[in-house]
C-alpha positions as CSV (number, residue, x, y, z in Angstrom):
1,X,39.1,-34.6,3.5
2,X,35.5,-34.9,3.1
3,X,35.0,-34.0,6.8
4,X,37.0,-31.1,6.1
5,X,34.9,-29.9,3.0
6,X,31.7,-30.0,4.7
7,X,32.9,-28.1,7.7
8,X,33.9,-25.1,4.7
9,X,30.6,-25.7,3.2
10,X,28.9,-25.5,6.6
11,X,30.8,-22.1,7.9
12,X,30.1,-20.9,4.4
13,X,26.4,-21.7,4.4
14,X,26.1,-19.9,8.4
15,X,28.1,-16.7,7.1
16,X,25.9,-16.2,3.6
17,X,22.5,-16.4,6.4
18,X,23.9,-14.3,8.8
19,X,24.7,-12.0,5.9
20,X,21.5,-12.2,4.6
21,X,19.4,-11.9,7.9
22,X,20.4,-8.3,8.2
23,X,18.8,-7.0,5.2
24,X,15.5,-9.2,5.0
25,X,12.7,-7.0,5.6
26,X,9.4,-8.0,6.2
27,X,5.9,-6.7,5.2
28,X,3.6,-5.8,8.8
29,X,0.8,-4.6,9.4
30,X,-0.2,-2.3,12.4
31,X,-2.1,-5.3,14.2
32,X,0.7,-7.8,13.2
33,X,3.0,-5.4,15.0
34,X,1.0,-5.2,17.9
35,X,0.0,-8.9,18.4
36,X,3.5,-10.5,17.7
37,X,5.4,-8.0,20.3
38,X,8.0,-7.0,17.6
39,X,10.6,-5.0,19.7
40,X,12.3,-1.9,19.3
41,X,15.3,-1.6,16.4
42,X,14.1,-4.5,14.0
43,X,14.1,-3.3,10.3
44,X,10.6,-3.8,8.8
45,X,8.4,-2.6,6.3
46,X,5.0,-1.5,7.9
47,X,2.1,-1.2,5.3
48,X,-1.6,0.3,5.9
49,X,-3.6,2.9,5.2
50,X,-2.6,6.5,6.1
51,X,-5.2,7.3,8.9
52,X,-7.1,10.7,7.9
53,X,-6.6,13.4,9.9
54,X,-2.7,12.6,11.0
55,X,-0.4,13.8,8.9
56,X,1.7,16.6,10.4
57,X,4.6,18.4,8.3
58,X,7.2,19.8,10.0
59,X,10.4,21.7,9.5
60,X,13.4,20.5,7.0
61,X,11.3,18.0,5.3
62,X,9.8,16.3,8.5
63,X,6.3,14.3,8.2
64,X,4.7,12.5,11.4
65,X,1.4,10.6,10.2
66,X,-0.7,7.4,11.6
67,X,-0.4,4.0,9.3
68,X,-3.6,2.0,10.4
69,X,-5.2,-1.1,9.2
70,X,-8.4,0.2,11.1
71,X,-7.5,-2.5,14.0
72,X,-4.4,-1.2,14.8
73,X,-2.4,1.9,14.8
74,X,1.3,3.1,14.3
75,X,2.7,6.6,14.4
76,X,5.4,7.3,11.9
77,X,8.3,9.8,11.3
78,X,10.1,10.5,7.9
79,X,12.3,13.0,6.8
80,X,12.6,13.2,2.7
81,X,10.2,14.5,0.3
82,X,6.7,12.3,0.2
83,X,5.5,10.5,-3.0
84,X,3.3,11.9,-4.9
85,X,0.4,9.4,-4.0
86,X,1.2,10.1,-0.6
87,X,-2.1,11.5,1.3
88,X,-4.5,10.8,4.3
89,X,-6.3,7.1,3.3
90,X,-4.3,5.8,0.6
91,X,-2.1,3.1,0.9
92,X,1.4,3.2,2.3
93,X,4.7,1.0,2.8
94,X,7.2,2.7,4.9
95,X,10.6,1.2,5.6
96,X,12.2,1.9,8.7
97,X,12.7,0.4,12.3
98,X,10.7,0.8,15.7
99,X,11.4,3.0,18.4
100,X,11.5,1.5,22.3
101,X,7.9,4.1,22.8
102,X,6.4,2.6,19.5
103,X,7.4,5.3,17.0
104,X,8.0,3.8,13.7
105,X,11.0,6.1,12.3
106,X,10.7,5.4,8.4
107,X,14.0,5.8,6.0
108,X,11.7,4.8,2.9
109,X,8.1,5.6,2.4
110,X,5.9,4.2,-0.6
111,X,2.8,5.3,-1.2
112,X,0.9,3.0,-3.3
113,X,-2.7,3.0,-4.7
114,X,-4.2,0.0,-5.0
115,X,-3.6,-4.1,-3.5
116,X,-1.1,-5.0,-6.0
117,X,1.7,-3.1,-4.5
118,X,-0.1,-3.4,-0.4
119,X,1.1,-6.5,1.5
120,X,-1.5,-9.5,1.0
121,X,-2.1,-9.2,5.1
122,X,-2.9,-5.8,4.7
123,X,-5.2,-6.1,1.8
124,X,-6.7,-9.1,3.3
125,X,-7.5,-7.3,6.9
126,X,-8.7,-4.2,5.4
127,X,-11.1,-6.6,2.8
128,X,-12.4,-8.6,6.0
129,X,-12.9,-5.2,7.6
130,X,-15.3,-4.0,4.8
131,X,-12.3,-1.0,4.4
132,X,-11.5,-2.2,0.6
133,X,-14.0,-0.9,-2.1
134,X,-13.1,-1.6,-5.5
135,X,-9.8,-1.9,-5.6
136,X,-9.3,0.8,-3.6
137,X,-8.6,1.0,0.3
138,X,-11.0,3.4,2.5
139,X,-9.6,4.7,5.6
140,X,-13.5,5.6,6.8
């Protein structure tokens, strides 16, 4: 009996993981991506700075821009309409999964303004990096 409740508890426990495993998304910057190898088709959230000089709009909605941490850089597409923060140098979160050349094809974009809403990574690489002037990211 008791064998056979922890075997229900154990299968249980496995199923509610392997549930959850599929919508876990994790915070990564550009130079995260690059030095941990993260292959093609994993769901993540990539967060930087939107590198000046690469956005590039498109037909039906289409944006392809550049989210750097000033180490490191990823190019990004998105279809949808762009927050209103969105713009070259400020602070972006886009959701989406890698492509097997490196194109980071975003479902989500955030564009966020200051380190509170940035991943701590982020924030911290772009501080270390002299890139983070009173509470506000520079891209220069």
């Amino acid at each position: 009996m008791i064998a056979s409740c922890g075997a229900v508890l154990t299968l249980a426990v496995g199923l509610i993981l392997t549930a959850l495993s599929g919508s876990v998304v994790f915070f990564r910057s550009p130079s995260e991506i690059a030095l941990q190898g993260v292959g093609p088709g994993v769901r993540l959230r990539l967060g930087g700075l939107v590198q000046e000089g690469s956005i590039r709009r498109g037909p039906d909605q289409t944006v392809d821009f550049t989210v750097t941490d000033t180490s490191a850089s990823v190019p990004v597409h998105y279809k949808g309409l762009l927050p209103d923060l969105f713009r070259e140098g400020q602070g972006v979160v886009a959701e989406g999964r890698l492509e097997p050349g490196g194109l980071f094809r975003a479902d989500t974009v955030l564009a966020k303004h200051d380190e509170a809403y940035m991943p701590r990574e982020v924030a911290e690489a772009l501080k270390g990096q002299g890139h983070w002037q009173g509470g506000r990211p520079t891209a220069n």
